[in-house]
N, C-alpha and C positions, 0 to 999 in steps of 0.2 A: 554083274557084281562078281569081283573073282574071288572075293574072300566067303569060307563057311563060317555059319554061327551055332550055338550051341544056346545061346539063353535069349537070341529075339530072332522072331523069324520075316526076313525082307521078300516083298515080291513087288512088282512090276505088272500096272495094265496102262497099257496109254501113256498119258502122259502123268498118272501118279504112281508114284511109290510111296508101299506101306510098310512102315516099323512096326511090329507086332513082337508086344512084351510076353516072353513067353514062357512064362512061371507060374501059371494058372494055379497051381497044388500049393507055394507060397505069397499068394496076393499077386501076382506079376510085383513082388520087389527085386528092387536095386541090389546085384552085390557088385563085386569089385568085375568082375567079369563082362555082367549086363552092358555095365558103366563104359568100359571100354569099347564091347563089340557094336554100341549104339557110338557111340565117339567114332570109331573106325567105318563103319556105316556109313555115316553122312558126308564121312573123310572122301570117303568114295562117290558119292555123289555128287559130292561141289565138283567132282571133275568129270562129270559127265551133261551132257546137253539131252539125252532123250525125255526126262522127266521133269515136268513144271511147279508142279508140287508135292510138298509129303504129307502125309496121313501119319500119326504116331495113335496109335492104338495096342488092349490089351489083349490077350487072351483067353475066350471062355467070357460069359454073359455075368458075370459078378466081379470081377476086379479091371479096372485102370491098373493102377498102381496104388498098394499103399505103402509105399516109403524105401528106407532103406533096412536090408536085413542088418540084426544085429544078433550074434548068439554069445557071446563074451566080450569084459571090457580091449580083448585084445584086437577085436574087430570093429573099432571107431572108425575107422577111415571108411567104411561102410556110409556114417551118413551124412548126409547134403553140408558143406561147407568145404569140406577136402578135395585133394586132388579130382579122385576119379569121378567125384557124381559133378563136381567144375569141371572139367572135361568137355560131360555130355553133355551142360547146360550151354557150355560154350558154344560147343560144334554146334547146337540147334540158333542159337543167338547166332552168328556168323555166317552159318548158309545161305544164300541170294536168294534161295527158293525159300517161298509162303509156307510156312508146315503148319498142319490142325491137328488138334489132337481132337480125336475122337473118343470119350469118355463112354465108356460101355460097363461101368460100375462103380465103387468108389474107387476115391481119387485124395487120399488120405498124406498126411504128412508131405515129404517129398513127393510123393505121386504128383498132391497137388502144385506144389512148386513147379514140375516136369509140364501141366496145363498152364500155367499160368505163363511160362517161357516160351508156348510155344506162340505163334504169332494168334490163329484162331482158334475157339473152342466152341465144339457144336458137343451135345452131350445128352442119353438119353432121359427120359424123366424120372425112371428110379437112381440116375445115378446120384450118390455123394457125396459130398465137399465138406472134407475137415483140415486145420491145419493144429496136429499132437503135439510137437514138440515141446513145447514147457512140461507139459503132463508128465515128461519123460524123463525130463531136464536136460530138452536139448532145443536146437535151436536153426536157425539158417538166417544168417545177417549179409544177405547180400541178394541173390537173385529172390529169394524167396521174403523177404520185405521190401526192398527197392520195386521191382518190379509190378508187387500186389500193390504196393501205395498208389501207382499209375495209374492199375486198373479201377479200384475202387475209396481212391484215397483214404488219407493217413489215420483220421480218428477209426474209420470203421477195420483197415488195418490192424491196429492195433488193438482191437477188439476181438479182430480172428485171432491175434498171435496170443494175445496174453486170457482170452478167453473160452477160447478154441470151439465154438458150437460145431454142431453138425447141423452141414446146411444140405437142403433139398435142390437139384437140380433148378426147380423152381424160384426158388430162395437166391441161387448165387446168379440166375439172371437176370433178376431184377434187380443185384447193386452192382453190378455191371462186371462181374468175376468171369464170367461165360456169354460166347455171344445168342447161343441158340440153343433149345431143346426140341426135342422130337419125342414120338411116342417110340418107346424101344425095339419094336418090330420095327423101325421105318429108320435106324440108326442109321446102316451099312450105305443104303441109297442115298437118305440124305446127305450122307459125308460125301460121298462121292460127285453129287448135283454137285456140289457148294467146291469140290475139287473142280470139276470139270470150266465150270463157272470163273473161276480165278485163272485157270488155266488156261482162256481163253485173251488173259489181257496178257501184254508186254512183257517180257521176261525182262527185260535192262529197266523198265520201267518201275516194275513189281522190285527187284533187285534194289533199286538208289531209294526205294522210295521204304522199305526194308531198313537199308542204312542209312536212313535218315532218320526214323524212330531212335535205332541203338546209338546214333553218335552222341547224342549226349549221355550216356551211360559209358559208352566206350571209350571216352575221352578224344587221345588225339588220335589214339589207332582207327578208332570208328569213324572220326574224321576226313583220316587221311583218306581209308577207304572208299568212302564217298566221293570223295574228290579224284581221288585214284581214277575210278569206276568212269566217273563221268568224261574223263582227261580223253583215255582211252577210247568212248563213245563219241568223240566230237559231236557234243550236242543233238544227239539222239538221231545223227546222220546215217540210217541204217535200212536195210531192206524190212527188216521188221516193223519197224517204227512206221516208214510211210504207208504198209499192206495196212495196219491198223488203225492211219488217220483215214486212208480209203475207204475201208470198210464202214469207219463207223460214219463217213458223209455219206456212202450209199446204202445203209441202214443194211449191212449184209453182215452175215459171222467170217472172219477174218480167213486168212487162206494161212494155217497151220503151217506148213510145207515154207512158207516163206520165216520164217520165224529160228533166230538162234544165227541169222547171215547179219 
């Protein structure tokens, strides 16, 4: 990574890399800055091959994210519907690579939008799931309804948005907001199984298969991409591809090394 950050802190083991929201002392909120330096992030990631997956996580054992900051009305663009936090909802939506957000406390307003964007969410048992906005008189009519209606459709939807509970870790796995909970000691590992785990299938695979969720949200771009992707792959004619139909007729874990040719 050539670029430095100031408000999220990026590292590298293996084949994941982790986004770490790093504002611990303000909820790990969004401002204009975050927003970007996670935008330029993953800018930089889509163009590199060492890493399979990403991890998006917070700071400090009590906040995910909750939301965007807001200290005057001259600081709107702050929250979820504008440029900068579209931006960062994009660059995670658009990435080829699987990202989890790893939920390590609430996950409040946009926080929880920034879960619900990203592809998986493993999350520990105290954490919490609110979506504020009305409350505020504000709102996010795009990633952050579209998207939840997918997860847990529309009436219960609209239940989060215009009645905003606070749900328990437990609570948002069971209408299908989150894939998994763990006990809060066992976060950091568990996220990482579940990296290592994904990280072991196809990368062109994992990729089209990626953009083929978003194409119908993305319209023709998301489309095209797809089609793009695959043009390019002539039918998944790749050394990758065949190490992996290999492996898995000879019940072996795949040979890494071949992987990304």
């Amino acid at each position: 990574m050539t670029q430095k950050f100031e408000t999220i802190i990026y590292a590298e083991e293996g084949p994941i890399g982790t986004i770490t929201l790093n504002r611990p002392n303000n909820g790990n909120m969004f401002n204009v800055q975050m927003c970007h330096e996670i935008r330029d992030c993953i800018n930089e990631i889509r163009r590199e091959t060492r890493t399979r997956v990403i991890v998006i996580t917070g700071a400090g054992d009590r906040f995910f994210c909750i939301g965007g900051e807001k200290t005057g009305m001259e600081d709107t663009l702050l929250y979820a519907g504008v440029l900068p936090v579209l931006d960062m909802y994009e660059s995670i939506d658009r990435l080829q690579k699987p990202v989890i957000a790893s939920v390590n406390g609430f996950a409040v307003g946009g926080g929880n939008v920034l879960q619900v964007v990203c592809d998986l969410t493993i999350a520990k048992e105290s954490a919490v799931f609110r979506q504020v906005g009305p409350m505020m008189g504000s709102f996010d009519a795009g990633y952050g309804t579209w998207y939840l209606e997918d997860l847990v459709g529309k009436k219960r939807a609209k239940e989060i948005w215009y009645m905003n509970p606070k749900m328990s870790a437990a609570e948002a796995l069971a209408i299908g907001l989150i894939n998994k909970v763990v006990p809060d000691d066992q976060l950091i590992s568990a996220t990482r199984a579940m990296a290592l785990e994904i990280a072991e299938r196809g990368s062109f695979a994992l990729a089209s298969i990626k953009a083929a969720f978003n194409a119908r949200h993305g319209g023709v771009g998301g489309l095209s991409r797809m089609a793009h992707d695959l043009l390019l792959r002539q039918n998944l004619e790749t050394q990758e591809s065949r190490e992996l139909s290999k492996s898995f007729a000879e019940k072996r874990k795949p040979d890494a090394s071949k992987f990304g040719h």
